[in-house]
N, C-alpha and C positions, 0 to 999 in steps of 0.2 A: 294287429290282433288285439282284440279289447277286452276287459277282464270286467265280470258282473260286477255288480253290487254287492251279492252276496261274495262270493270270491275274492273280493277287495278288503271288505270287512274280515275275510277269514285269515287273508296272508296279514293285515294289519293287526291281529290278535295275535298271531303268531311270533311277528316280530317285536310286540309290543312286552309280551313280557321277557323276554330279554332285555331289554330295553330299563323295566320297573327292577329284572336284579341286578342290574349293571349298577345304577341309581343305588339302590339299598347298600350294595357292597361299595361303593365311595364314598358314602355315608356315613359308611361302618371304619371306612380308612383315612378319612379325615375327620374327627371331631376337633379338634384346633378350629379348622374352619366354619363350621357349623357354630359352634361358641361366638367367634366373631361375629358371626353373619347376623347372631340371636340379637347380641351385644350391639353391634350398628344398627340395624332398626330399630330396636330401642330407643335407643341415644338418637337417630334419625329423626321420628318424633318427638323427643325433646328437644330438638332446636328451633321448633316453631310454637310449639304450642301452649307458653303460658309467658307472664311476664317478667321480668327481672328477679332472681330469689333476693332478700332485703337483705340478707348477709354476706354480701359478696358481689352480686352482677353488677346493682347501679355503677358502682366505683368504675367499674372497665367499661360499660357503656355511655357513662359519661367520660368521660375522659377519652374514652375514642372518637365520640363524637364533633369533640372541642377539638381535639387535635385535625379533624378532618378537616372541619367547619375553619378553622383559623389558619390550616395548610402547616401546621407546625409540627414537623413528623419526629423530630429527633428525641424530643419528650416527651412524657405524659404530660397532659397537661390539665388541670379539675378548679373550675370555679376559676378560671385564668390565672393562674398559677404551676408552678411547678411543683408537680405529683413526686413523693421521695419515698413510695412505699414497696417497691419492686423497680429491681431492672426492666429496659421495654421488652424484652422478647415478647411477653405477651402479647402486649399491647400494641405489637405490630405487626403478629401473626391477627389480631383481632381488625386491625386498623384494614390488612390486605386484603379479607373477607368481606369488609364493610364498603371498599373502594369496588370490589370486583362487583357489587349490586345485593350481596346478601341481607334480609334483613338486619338492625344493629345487635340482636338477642339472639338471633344466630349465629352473626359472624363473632362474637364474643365467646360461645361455648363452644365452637369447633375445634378449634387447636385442643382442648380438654378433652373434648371428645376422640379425636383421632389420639392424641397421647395413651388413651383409655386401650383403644385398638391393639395399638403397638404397643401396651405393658405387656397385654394380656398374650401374644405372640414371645415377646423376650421372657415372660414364665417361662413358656415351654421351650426356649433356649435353655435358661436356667436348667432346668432340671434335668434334662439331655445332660447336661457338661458334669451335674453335682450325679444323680441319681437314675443313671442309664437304664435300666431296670423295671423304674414304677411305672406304673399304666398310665397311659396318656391321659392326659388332661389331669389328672393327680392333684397336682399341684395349681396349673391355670385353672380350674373349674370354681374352687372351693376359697382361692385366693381373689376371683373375680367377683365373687360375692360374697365379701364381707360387708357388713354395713356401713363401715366407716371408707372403704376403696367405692362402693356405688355411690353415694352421695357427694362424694367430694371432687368424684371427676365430672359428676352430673351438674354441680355447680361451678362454673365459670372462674377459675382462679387458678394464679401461674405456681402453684404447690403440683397440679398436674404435670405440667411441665420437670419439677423438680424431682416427685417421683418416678417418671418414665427415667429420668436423666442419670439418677442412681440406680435404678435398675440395669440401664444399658450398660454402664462400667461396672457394676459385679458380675455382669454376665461376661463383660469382655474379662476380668481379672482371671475368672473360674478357668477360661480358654488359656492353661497355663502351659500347653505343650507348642503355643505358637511362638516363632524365633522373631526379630526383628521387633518393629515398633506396635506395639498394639494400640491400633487406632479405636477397638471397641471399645476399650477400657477411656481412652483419654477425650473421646468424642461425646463420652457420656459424661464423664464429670464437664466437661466444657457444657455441655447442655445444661446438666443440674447449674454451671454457676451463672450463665447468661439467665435462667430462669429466678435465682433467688439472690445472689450475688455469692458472697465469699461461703455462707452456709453449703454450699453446695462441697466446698474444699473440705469443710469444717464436718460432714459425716461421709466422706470417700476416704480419703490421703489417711488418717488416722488408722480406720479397719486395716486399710491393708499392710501399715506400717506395725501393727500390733498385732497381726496376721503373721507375716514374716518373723518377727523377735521370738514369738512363740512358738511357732515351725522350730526357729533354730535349736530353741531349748529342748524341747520335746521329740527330735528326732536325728540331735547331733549327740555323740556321748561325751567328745570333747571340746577345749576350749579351741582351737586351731579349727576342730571341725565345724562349731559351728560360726567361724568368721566367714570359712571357706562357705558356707552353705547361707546366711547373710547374703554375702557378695553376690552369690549367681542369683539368690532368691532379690535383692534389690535392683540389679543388674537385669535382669527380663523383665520387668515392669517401664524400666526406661522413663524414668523419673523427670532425670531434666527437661529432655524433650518433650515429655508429655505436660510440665507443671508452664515451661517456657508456650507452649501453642495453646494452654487455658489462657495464658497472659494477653498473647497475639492476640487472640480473638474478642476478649473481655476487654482489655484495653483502653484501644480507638474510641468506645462509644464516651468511656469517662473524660476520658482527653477533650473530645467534640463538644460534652457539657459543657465540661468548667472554660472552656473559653467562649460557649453561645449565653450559658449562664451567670454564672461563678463559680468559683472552686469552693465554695462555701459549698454550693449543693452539689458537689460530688464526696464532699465530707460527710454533708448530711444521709446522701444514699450510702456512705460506705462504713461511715462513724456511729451516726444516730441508728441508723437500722440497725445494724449492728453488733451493735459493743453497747453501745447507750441502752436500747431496750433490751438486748441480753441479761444485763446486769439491776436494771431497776423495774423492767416491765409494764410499767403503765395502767393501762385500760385491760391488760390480759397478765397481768402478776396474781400467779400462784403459789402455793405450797408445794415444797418438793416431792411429794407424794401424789400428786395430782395423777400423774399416769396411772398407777396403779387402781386405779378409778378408771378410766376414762377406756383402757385396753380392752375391757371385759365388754363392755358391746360394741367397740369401734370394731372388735376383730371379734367378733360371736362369729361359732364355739372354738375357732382354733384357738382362743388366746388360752380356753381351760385345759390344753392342751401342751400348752407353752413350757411351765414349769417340768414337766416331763422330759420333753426336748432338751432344756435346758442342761439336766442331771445327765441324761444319754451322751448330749456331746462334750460333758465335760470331762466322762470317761472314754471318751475317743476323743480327746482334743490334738492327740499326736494325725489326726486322721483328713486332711484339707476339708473334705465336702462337710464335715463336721463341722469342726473350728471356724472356716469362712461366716456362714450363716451365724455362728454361734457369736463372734466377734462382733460381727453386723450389729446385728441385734440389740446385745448388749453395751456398744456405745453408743447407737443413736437414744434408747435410750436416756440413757448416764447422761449426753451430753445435753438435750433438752428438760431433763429433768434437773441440771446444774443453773439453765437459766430463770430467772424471774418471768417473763415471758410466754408462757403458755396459752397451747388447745390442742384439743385431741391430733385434729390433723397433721400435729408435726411431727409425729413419729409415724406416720404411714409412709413415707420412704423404706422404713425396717420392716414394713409387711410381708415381703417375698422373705428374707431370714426369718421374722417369727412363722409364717408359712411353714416352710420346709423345717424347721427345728420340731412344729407340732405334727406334720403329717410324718416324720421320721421314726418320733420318739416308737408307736405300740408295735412296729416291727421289733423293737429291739426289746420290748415289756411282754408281748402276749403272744398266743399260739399262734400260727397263720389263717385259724379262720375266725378267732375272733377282731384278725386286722384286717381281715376280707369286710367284715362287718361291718367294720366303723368304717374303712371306704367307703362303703355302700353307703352307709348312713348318712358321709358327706355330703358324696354325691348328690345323693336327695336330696338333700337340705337344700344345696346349693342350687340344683334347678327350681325348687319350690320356693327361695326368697326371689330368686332372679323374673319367677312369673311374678308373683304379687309386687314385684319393682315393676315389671311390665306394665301391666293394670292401672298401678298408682303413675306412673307416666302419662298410659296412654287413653287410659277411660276416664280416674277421676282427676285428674291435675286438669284440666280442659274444664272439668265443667265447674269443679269450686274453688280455681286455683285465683281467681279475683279476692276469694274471702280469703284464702290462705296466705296470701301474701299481700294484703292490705290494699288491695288495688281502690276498693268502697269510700276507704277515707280518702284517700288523698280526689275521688271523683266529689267527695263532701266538699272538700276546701275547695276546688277548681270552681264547681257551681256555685258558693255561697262570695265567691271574689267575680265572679260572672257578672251575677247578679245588680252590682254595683263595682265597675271597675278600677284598681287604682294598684299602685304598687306594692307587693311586696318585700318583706326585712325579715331576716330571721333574728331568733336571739341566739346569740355564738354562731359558728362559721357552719354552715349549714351543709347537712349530713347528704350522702352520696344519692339518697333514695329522694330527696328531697329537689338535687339538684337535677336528678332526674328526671321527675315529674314537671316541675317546672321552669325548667331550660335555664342555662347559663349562660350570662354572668346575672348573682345573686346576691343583693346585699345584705349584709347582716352587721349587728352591732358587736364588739367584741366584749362587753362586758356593761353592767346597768350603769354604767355611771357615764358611757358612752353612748346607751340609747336616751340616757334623757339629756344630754348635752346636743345630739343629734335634734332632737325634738326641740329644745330651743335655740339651736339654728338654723332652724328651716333643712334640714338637709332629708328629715323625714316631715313630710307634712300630714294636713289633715287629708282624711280618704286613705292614707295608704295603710297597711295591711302590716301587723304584727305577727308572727308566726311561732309562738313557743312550746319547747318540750316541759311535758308538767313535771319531770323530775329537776330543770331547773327552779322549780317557783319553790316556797316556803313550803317546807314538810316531805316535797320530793326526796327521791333517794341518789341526786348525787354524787360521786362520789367527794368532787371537791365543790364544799361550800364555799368559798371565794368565789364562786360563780352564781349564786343565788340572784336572780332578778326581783330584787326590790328598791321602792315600794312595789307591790302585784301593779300591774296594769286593771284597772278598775274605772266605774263612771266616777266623775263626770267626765273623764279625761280620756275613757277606752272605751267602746263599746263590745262587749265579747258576745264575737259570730257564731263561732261554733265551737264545739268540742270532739272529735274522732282519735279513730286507734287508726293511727298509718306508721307503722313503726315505731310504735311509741304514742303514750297519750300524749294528744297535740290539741293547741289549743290556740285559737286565731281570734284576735284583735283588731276592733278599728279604728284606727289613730280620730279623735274629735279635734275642734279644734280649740277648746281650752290646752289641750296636754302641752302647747308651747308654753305657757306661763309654770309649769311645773318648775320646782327647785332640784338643783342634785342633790340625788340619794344621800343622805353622811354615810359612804361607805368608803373604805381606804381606797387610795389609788389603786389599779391594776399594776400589780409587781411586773420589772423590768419583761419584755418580750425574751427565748431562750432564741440562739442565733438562729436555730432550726425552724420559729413560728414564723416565717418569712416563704415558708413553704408547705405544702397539704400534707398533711401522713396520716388522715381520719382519725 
């Protein structure tokens, strides 16, 4: 028996909108996944479609590259060297991508990106365990877009890694009614420290020990009780086993170093990284006040929300979903604001506690519908930056993301060394964007009194290619002048090629051949090597 056209079209309508509210109504019953879904397209598009950002990706794409190209997998390895700036997780989650066929700028932001995924899911664990109650997505919506969590996972760096990593162990700690060993808790801190190294121990182990002390004080009345309440509170965390299987697993890879390397560079990844720039800082030493700066748009608007939170849980500090977050919070914090070392990104691990301490506090301040409000007003917010991040990904990062990230200059220097071909040298050890562009191994002089001893023996000749940043030359800004390149590079001895902004004003030189005859600089020797310059740490 056969059914019209019309007849087919009619039961097809009929069935169909059933069909459209079945849809709407799963729609309405999962926005967790809808967020993701928002969230990985997004991010989907950013893995192909622009070039390296200049503060972060060269470094892992070259260095994945090198490591591939020379089959050398246990290390990083940049400029043929051993890389001391990160444990490899990254770099081998990026290295796996790269072997399986992805492009090098994909396989590099993938792991960041899927970590992004999985935060944004362990939210809404989180808040399930602290705050059973608030509306879905509450907490993941509003936390998924702040400006400082979009960017940072958008950009290529194993700090992703480290915040998924603490996130998953306060989520496993919060799960405090489960008996035996908590693998959430201890699989996450082992995450956070293969991702960063001992930092990862250094804003987990601390909360939760500062955590417990405070429980006992605030909810034992006495001394016996709270030994007693101590013990079983230290006691379900499962301490040894958990701190012994970070060890197991972190271990091996330092072991497998220092005997393919040296023990010198497992010092350097575990000393210099460290302890050494914790405490003296470098190229990224700040004032201790710096966060206080930097929170108020890394986490727009919850951070002006923050102090609010902060008062509420201090009057409910006897109260766990309080005090946890509130703990969090305020020693990651404390503890990066105690180091020399600084940037914004290092306290966005604390982002899910300052989260939930901001989205807490106006229940406990205002009426319920002017906290209906400010949810609302969240919410919005959050889906209206999360488009304009969409946009800026996927319309204009595509079409002016060459000028944005300096792609023009460095196509200046490529054509103007085309042109007349010969080698290039940088001056100092040449920066990650650089080894990027033009493939490694690269040589560079380590200081002026070695590119003109270079120059007169032959080791740079005429035709080859000088490559300097203007902030080393006289009058630049940086910061240490024992690095100043003089005399300038000038005729009759240099010819100067070009000048471009490629991360920095650069400025390219062409060795003549008088510049052999030049005398060294009178400028003092370069002070002893520190054991650590035997190895990269940009």
């Amino acid at each position: 028996m056969s059914v019209s056209d019309e007849n087919f079209i009619a039961i097809r309508g009929v069935v169909a909108v059933p069909r459209v509210h079945a849809a709407a109504a799963w729609l309405r019953a999962h926005p967790l996944a809808i967020l993701v879904a928002v969230l990985g397209v997004i991010y989907t598009f950013a893995l192909f479609n622009h070039a390296p950002v200049p503060s972060m990706e060269p470094r892992f794409a070259e260095a994945i590259r090198e490591m591939a190209a020379r089959g050398q997998y246990l290390i990083p390895i940049k400029n043929g060297v051993p890389y001391i700036e990160y444990p490899p997780l990254f770099f081998w989650l990026g290295l796996a991508g790269y072997v399986a066929g992805l492009p090098l700028t994909a396989a590099i932001r993938l792991p960041g990106y899927i970590a992004l995924l999985l935060w944004v899911v362990a939210l809404a664990r989180l808040q399930r365990r602290l705050f059973p109650d608030w509306p879905r997505l509450l907490l993941a919506l509003p936390a998924a877009a702040l400006p400082g969590i979009l960017y940072n996972f958008f950009t290529a760096q194993s700090d992703s890694v480290l915040i998924l990593g603490v996130l998953v162990a306060f989520t496993g700690y919060a799960a405090r009614e489960r008996h035996g060993f908590n693998w959430e808790l201890w699989l996450g801190v082992t995450l956070a420290t293969l991702a960063k190294g001992p930092v990862g121990l250094a804003i987990t182990l601390p909360v939760i020990g500062i955590d417990i002390v405070i429980d006992c004080l605030a909810n034992a009345s006495t001394t016996s009780g709270r030994w007693r309440l101590f013990r079983q509170r230290f006691a379900a965390v499962t301490p040894w086993r958990g701190i012994a299987l970070v060890i197991a697993i972190n271990a091996p890879w330092y072991v497998a170093a220092g005997f393919a390397i040296n023990w010198e560079f497992v010092r350097a990844v575990l000393v210099y990284q460290n302890f050494t720039r914790f405490l003296v800082g470098f190229d990224h030493a700040q004032p201790w006040w710096y966060y206080a700066q930097t929170i108020w748009y890394d986490l727009f608007p919850l951070a002006f929300l923050l102090p609010f939170g902060i008062w509420c849980a201090a009057k409910r500090i006897g109260r766990f979903e309080w005090r946890m977050p509130l703990v969090w919070a305020l020693w990651t914090l404390l503890f990066f604001s105690l180091s020399q070392s600084k940037q914004g990104k290092y306290i966005l691990p604390a982002a899910p506690a300052i989260a939930l301490l901001a989205l807490a506090a106006p229940a406990q301040l205002l009426s319920i519908d002017a906290v209906a409000r400010i949810r609302q007003w969240l919410a919005r917010w959050a889906v209206f930056l999360i488009g304009v991040f969409a946009v800026l990904v996927i319309g204009v990062l595509p079409l002016d993301g060459a000028r944005l990230l300096d792609q023009p200059g460095y196509a200046k220097l490529k054509a103007a060394m085309a042109a007349r071909p010969g080698a290039l040298v940088t001056y100092l050890w040449p920066r990650a964007n650089m080894l990027y562009e033009f493939g490694a191994p690269l040589a560079y002089a380590p200081s002026a009194r070695a590119l003109y001893e270079d120059l007169r023996t032959g080791r740079i000749e005429p035709g080859d290619y000088l490559l300097v940043n203007a902030e080393y030359l006289p009058g630049g800004d940086a910061y240490d002048t024992d690095q100043r390149l003089e005399p300038v590079p000038a005729p009759p001895y240099f010819e100067p090629v070009v000048s471009v902004q490629a991360n920095g004003d650069m400025r390219l030189y062409r060795v003549l051949p008088g510049a052999a005859r030049l005398p060294l600089p009178d400028t003092p020797s370069p002070p002893p090597r520190h054991w650590w310059d035997q190895f990269d740490t940009d």
